[in-house]
C-alpha positions as a printed NumPy array, in Angstrom:
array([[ 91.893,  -5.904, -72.455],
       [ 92.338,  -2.429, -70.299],
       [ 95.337,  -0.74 , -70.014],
       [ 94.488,   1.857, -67.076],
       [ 97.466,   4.21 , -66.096],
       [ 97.223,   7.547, -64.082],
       [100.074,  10.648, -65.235],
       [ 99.924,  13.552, -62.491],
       [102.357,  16.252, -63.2  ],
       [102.743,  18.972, -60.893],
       [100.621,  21.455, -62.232],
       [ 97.546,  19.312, -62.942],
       [ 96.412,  16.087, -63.213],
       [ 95.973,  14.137, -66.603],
       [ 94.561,  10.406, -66.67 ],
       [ 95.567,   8.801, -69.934],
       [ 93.489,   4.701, -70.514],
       [ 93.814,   3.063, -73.017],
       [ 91.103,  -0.084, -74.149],
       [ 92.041,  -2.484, -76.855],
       [ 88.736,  -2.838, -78.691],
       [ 90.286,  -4.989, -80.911],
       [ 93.479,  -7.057, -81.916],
       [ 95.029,  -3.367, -83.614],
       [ 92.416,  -0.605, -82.24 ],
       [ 93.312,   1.333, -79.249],
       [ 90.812,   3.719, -77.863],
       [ 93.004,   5.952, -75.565],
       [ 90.681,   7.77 , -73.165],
       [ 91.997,  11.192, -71.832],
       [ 90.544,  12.901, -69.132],
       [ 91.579,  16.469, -66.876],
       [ 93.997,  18.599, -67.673],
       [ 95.916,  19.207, -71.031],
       [ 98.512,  21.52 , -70.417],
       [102.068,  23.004, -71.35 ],
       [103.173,  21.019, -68.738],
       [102.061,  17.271, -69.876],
       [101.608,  17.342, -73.321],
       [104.872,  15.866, -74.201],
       [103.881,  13.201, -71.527],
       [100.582,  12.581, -73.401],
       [102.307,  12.402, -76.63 ],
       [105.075,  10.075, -75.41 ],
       [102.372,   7.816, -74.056],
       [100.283,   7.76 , -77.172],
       [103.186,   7.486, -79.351],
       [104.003,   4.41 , -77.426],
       [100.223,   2.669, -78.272],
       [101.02 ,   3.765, -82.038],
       [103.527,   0.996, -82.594],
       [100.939,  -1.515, -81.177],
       [ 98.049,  -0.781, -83.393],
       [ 96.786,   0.311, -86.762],
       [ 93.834,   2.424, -86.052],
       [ 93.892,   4.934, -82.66 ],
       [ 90.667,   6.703, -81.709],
       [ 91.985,   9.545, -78.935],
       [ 89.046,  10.993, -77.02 ],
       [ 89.525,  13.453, -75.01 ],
       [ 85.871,  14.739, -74.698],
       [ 86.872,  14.054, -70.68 ],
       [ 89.258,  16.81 , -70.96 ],
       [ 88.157,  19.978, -68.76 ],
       [ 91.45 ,  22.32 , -70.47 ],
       [ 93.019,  22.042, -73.845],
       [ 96.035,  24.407, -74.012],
       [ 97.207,  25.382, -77.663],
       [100.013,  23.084, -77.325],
       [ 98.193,  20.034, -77.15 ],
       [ 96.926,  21.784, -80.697],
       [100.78 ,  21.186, -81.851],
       [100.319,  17.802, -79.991],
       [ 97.612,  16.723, -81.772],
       [ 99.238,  17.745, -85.463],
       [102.446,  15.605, -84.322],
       [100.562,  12.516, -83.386],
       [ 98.593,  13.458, -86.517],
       [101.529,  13.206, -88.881],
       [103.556,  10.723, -87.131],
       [100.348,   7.841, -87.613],
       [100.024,   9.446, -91.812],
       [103.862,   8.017, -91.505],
       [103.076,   4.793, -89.841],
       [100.169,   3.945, -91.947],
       [ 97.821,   4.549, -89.055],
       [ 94.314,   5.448, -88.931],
       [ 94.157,   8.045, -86.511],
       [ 90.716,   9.693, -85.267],
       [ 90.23 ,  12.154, -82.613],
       [ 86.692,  12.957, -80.493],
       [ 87.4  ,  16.27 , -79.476],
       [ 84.368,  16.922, -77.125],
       [ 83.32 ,  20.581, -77.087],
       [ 85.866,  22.979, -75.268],
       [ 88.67 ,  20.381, -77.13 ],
       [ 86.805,  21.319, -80.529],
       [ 86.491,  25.256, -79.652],
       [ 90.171,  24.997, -79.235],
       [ 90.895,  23.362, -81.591],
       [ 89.258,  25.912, -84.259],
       [ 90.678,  28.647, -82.863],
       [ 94.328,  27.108, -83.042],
       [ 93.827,  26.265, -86.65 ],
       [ 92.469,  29.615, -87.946],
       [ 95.778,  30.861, -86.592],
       [ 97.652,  28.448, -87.847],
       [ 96.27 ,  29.222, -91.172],
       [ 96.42 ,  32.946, -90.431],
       [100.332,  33.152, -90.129],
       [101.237,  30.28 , -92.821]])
């Protein structure tokens, strides 16, 4: 089934779907926005689809802005599934993936 939900926050507008492909795989579609201001709303909300499945595919290849805290977003969701026993997989989409190297070559830099 489809699990369609809209989250504006004031500085931009995020729309987080979600589509149960199967019985335990939710495909959570992201698309504007990612920014300081709704990444803990976009974690909350995936969070939330963790305890329902056992594999998550987040795309966010719809997303026109990746700040570097949806980086830190990402690696919580990331460890938080490797806790639940969840296969988690992530389709960046190219400015996502840009971001996302530059975020981990500094993470790497200053550990």
């Amino acid at each position: 089934f489809y699990d369609a939900h809209a989250r504006p926050t004031s500085s931009s507008r995020l729309e987080i779907c979600t589509e149960w492909r199967d019985i335990d795989l939710a495909v959570i579609t992201v698309a504007g926005d990612v920014d300081a201001a709704n990444t803990h709303q976009l974690l909350d909300y995936t969070l939330g689809k963790v305890l329902l499945s056992r594999r998550m595919i987040l795309d966010l290849s719809r997303v026109g802005f990746f700040a570097s805290e949806g980086y830190w977003m990402l690696k919580t969701l990331e460890a938080r599934c490797a806790v639940a026993e969840i296969e988690f997989t992530v389709v960046p989409g190219a400015l996502v993936g840009r971001m996302l190297q530059i975020c981990r070559r500094a993470d790497q830099h200053f550990s």
